[in-house]
N, C-alpha and C positions, 0 to 999 in steps of 0.2 A: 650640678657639674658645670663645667664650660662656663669659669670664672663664678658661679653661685652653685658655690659648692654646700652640698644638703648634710646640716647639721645633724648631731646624734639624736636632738631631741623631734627633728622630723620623721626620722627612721625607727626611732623608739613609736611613736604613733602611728607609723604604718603599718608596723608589725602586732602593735596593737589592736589596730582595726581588724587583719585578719582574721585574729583570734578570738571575735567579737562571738562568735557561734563555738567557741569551743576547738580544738585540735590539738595535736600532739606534738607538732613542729609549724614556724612558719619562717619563709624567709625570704628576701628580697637579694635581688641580683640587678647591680645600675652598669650599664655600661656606654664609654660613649668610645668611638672610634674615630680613625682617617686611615684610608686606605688609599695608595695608585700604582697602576702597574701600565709599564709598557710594554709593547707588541710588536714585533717584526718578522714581516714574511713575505718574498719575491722580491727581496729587495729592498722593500721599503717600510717606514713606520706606519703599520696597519691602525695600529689603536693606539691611545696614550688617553688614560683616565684617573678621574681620583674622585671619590666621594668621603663624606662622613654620615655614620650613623649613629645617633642613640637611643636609647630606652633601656626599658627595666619590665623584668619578670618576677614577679610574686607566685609565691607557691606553699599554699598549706594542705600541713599531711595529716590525717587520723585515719589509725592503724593501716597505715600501710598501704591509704587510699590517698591520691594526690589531686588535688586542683591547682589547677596553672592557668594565668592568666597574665599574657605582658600587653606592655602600651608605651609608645613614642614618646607618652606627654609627662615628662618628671616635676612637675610643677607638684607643690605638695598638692594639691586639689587632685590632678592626676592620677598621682600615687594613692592616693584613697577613696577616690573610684576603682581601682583597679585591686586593692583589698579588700575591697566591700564585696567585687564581683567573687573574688576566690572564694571569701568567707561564706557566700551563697552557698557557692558548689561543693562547700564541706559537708562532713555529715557532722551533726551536733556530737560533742566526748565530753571532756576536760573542763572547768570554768576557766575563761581569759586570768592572764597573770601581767601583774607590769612589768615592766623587760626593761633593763637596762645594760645598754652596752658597752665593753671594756673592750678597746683596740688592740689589736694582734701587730704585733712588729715580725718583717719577713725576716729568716732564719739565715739568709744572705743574699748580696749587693748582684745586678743584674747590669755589667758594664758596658753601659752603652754609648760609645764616645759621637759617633753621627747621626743621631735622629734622622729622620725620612724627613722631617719638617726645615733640616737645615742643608739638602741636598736638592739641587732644583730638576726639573723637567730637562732641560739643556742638556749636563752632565748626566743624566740616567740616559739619553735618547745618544750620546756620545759612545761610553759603553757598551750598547745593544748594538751599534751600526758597524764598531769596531771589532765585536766579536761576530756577526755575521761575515764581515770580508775574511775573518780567520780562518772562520770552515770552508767559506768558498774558495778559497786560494790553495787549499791541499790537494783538489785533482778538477779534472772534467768533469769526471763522472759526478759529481754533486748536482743533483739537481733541485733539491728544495732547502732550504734552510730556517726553521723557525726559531727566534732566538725572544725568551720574556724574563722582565724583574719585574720585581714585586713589592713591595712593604708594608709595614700596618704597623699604626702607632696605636695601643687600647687603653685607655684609663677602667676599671673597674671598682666597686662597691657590692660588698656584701656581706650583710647583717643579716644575721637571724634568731629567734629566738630564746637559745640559749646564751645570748647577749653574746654572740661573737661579732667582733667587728674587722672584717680587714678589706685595706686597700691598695690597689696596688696598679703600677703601670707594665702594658708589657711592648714591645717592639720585637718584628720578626720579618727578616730579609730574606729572598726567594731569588736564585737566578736559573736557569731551565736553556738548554739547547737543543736541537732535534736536526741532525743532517739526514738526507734521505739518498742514496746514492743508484745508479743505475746503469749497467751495462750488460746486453746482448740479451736483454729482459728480465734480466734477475735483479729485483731491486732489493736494499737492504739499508735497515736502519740505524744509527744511535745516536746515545743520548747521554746528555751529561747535565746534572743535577749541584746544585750547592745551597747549605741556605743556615739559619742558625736562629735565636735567640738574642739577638744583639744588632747594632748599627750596621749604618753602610759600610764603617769600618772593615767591613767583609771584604770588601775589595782588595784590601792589604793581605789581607791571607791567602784570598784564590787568586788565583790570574785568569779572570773570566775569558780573554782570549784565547789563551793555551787550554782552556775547557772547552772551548767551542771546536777549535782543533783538533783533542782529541777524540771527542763526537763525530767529526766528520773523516777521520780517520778508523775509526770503527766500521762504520757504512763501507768505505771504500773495501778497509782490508776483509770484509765479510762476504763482498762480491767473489772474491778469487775463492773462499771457504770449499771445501769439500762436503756434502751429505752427509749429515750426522750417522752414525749408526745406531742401530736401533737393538734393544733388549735388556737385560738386567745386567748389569755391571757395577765396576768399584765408579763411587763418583766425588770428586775433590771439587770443594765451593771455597773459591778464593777470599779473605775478607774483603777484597774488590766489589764482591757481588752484592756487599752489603747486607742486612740480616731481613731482607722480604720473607725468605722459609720460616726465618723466628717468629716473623709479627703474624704472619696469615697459618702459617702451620699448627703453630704452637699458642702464639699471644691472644689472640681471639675467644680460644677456647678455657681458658685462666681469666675474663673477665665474668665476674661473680653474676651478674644478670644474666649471662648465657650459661652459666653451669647451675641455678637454683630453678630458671626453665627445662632444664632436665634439656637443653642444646649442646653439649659438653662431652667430649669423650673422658673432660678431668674429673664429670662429676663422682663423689663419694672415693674417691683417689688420694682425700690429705693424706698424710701419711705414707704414702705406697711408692715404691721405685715406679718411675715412668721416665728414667732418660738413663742413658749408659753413666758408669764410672765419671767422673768428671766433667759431668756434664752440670752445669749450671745457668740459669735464665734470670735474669734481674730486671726489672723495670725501676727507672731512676732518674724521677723529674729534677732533682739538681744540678744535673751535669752541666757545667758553664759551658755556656753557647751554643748546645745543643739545641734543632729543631722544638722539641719536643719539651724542653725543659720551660717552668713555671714553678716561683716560688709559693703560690696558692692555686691550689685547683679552684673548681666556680662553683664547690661551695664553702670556700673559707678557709679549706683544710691545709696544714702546710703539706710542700710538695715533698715527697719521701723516696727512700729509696726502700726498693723491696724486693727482696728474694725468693724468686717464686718458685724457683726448682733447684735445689742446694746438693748438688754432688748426687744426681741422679731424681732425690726425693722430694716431693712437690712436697712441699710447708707452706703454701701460701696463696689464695686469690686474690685479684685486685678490685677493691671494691669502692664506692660511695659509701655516699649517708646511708640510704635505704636498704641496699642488701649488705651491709654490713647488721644494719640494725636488727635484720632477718634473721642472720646467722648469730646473731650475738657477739657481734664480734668489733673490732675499731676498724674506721676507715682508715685506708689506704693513702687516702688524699688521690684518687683517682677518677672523679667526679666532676666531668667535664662537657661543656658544651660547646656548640657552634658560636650560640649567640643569646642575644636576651630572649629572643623569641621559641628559646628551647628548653625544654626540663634535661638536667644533665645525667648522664649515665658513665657507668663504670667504664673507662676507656687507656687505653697506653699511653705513656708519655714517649721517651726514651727505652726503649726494650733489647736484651741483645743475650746473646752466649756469652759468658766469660770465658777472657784468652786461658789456654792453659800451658805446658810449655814445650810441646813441640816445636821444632823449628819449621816452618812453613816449604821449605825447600826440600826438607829429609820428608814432610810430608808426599811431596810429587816424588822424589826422588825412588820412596819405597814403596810404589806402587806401579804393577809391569807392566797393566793397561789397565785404562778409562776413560773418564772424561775430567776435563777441567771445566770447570762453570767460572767464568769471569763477571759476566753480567746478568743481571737476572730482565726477566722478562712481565708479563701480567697474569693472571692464572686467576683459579676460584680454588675453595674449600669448602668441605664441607663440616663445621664445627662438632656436629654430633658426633661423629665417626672418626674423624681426622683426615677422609682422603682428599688429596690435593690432585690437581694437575696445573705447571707451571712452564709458561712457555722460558727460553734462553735466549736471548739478546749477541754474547758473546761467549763461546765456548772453542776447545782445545783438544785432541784427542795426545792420552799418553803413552807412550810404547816404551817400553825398560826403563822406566823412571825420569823419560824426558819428555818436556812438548813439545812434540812432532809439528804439528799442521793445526789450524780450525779448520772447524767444522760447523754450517748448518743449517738452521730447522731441524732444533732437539727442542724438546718435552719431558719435562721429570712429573712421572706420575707415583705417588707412593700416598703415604700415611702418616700424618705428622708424628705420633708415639712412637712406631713402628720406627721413623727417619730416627727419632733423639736415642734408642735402645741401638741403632746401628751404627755411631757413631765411634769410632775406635782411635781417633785421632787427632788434639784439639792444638790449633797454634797461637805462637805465643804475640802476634798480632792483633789487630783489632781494627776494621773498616764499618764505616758508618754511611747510610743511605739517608736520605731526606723526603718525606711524602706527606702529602694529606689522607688522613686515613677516614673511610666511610662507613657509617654504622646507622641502621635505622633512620638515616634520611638528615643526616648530621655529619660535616667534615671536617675535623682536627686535625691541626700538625704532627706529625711524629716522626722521630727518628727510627732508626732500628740497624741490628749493628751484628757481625760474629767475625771471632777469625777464623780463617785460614781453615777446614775440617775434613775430613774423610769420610764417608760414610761408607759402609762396605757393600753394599752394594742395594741398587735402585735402580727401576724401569727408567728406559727412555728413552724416547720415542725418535723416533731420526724417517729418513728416508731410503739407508742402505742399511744389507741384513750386517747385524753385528757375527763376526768372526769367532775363532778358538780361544784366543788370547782373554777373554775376558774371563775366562775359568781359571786361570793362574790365581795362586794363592796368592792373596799383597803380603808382604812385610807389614811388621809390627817394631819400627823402632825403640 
């Protein structure tokens, strides 16, 4: 790479080499990178960096046993040291075969009109200083403001034994605000997120100042908040809040490594209702410009869409090469990694509820208390079981079908299955959140997404006792 770009006949030999001792699968992953991101906070530009990385990871599998071995040094000599090393750690199977590979063309165009490389230091460090004075110009009360971008340009290569060949470039923008507000000691935070699959171009779409604003406009209006109330109630998740319940409640628990570990509340569930009436979950790497989107996962596979709970009924997990191979079944194209130096595992891309067609407004409106959840917060799970707890960021309390007031320090603690069977209300909406998602010590982009929902009712946790009102039957538009 990096202008001596590695022919098919060097790759055919490296993969050859692996296989020198026999195995079932081998396959090579090149990738080289440039990343920088800037940093502001107190005022001023804290950080401003950029590096490049590359290397490559080889990895041969017999039955089901995997040796991984990556290395910095792509020089063909490199690459055949570092095949020799895997071929070691294999166990003898199969006799070597000769491999020849036939390139994969992506399934579609990845439009990126401002590369990271054709945008300077100057203009990113212009942006950040300008969205900073944004937040801080909404009140006094502001007293901290962290404001960071990001980008990453990746070239990748990967070839593997079954003579696939694909290559591909990706680029992904990242912008983040964090106001911290404070008065008469009660401090209170938010935050506001933007980011995509595509150039700087992104600037055209958001108004990174009017996001920094409204971040620091959440802090402020959060100070005057009342104490959430506390107990079981009807509870309304804005598509605002983005779909964090979807990815850690639900999505986690649908990735095929963690349900063949017997970690899964989905496992031996194909088949079986596990979400209300029109409930639907899709995970769908093509979505243009999304986070989380990639026309080839890292190992070759193309990126797909897939239906993993279709009108209540789970049909589907998201899988890799290897727990697909398990299950006997096709990969997903879900087979992702941080970087060269990682074996990839079955992971989200793009994950969300499908809208359904409530109107978002008849949704509040037919509900005579609860809560409204605007913003979500950070929380854990637990995959075997489903139960969650999730803090809230920005929430609402509603009294006859209006919103009244915020409210808080709430907490939703429930059961991811349990949440998707309680769902009585889906709008015809659709909001999208932006994160790096963390799994076995490896962090990938994702998006994740739902509209506008009702769940009928859910714990949660507040500071004041919850009243009569939440015993009132909702409406059923």
């Amino acid at each position: 790479m990096e202008g001596n770009k590695l022919d098919k006949a060097i790759l055919e030999k490296v993969l050859e080499e692996a296989l020198k001792k026999g195995g079932d699968f081998a396959e090579i992953y090149i990738e080289e990178k440039q990343l920088s991101n800037v940093f502001c906070e107190d005022d001023r530009i804290e950080k401003v960096n950029s590096g490049r990385e590359k290397g490559a990871g080889i990895r041969v599998v017999r039955e089901g046993r995997t040796a991984y071995v990556y290395t910095s040094d792509l020089s063909e000599e490199g690459l055949l040291k570092a095949a020799a090393a895997a071929r070691h750690s294999a166990v003898a199977g199969s006799e070597p075969h000769s491999i020849a590979l036939a390139s994969k063309k992506p399934a579609f165009d990845l439009d990126c009109k401002r590369l990271p490389a054709a945008v300077s230091f100057d203009e990113k460090v212009e942006h950040v200083l300008a969205a900073n004075q944004s937040a801080r110009d909404v009140a006094d009360e502001i007293r901290q403001v962290t404001v960071a971008v990001g980008d990453l340009h990746k070239k990748v290569i990967i070839a593997n034994s079954d003579g696939d060949l694909a290559e591909d470039e990706r680029t992904r923008i990242r912008l983040t605000v964090s106001a911290v507000a404070s008065r008469d000691g009660i401090i209170q935070t938010g935050y506001e997120s933007a980011g995509g699959a595509c150039g700087w171009e992104l600037l055209d779409e958001v108004d990174f100042e009017n996001m920094a604003e409204k971040a620091a406009r959440l802090a402020v209006g959060m100070l005057s908040a009342r104490p959430a109330p506390a107990g079981r109630m009807p509870v309304v998740m804005s598509s605002e809040a983005g779909g964090t319940m979807v990815h850690e409640a639900c999505g986690h628990g649908l990735e095929a490594d963690l349900v063949q570990k017997g970690l899964s509340v989905y496992k031996d569930k194909l088949g079986e209702k596990v979400a209300a009436d029109g409930v639907s979950v899709i995970d769908d790497a093509t979505l243009a410009g999304k986070y989380g989107t990639f026309r080839f996962d890292d190992e070759g596979n193309f990126g797909q869409r897939t239906v993993l709970i279709n009108d209540g009924i789970l049909e589907q997990y998201m899988y890799d090469r290897l727990t697909a191979a398990k299950d006997g079944r096709d990969s997903t194209g879900n087979g992702r990694r941080e970087s060269y130096q990682d074996k990839p595992i079955p992971r989200m891309s793009n994950t969300f509820i499908a809208s359904g067609r409530d109107d978002p407004e008849a949704i509040i409106s037919s509900t005579p208390w609860g809560l409204l959840v605007k913003k979500m917060g950070g929380g854990q799970v637990n995959t075997t079981n489903g139960d969650f707890v999730f803090d809230v960021q920005e929430a609402y309390l509603i009294e006859d079908g209006e919103v009244k007031y915020p409210v808080r320090g709430a907490n939703l603690t429930g059961n991811g299955p349990r949440v998707l069977n309680s769902i009585d209300m889906i709008g015809s909406d659709l909001g999208f959140g932006i994160g790096v998602c963390g799994k076995d010590g490896q962090g990938v982009p994702v998006s994740d997404a739902q509209p506008t929902i009702r769940i009928r009712e859910l714990t949660v946790g507040g500071t004041a006792p919850a009243n009569g009102p939440q015993k009132r039957r909702i409406r059923r538009m």
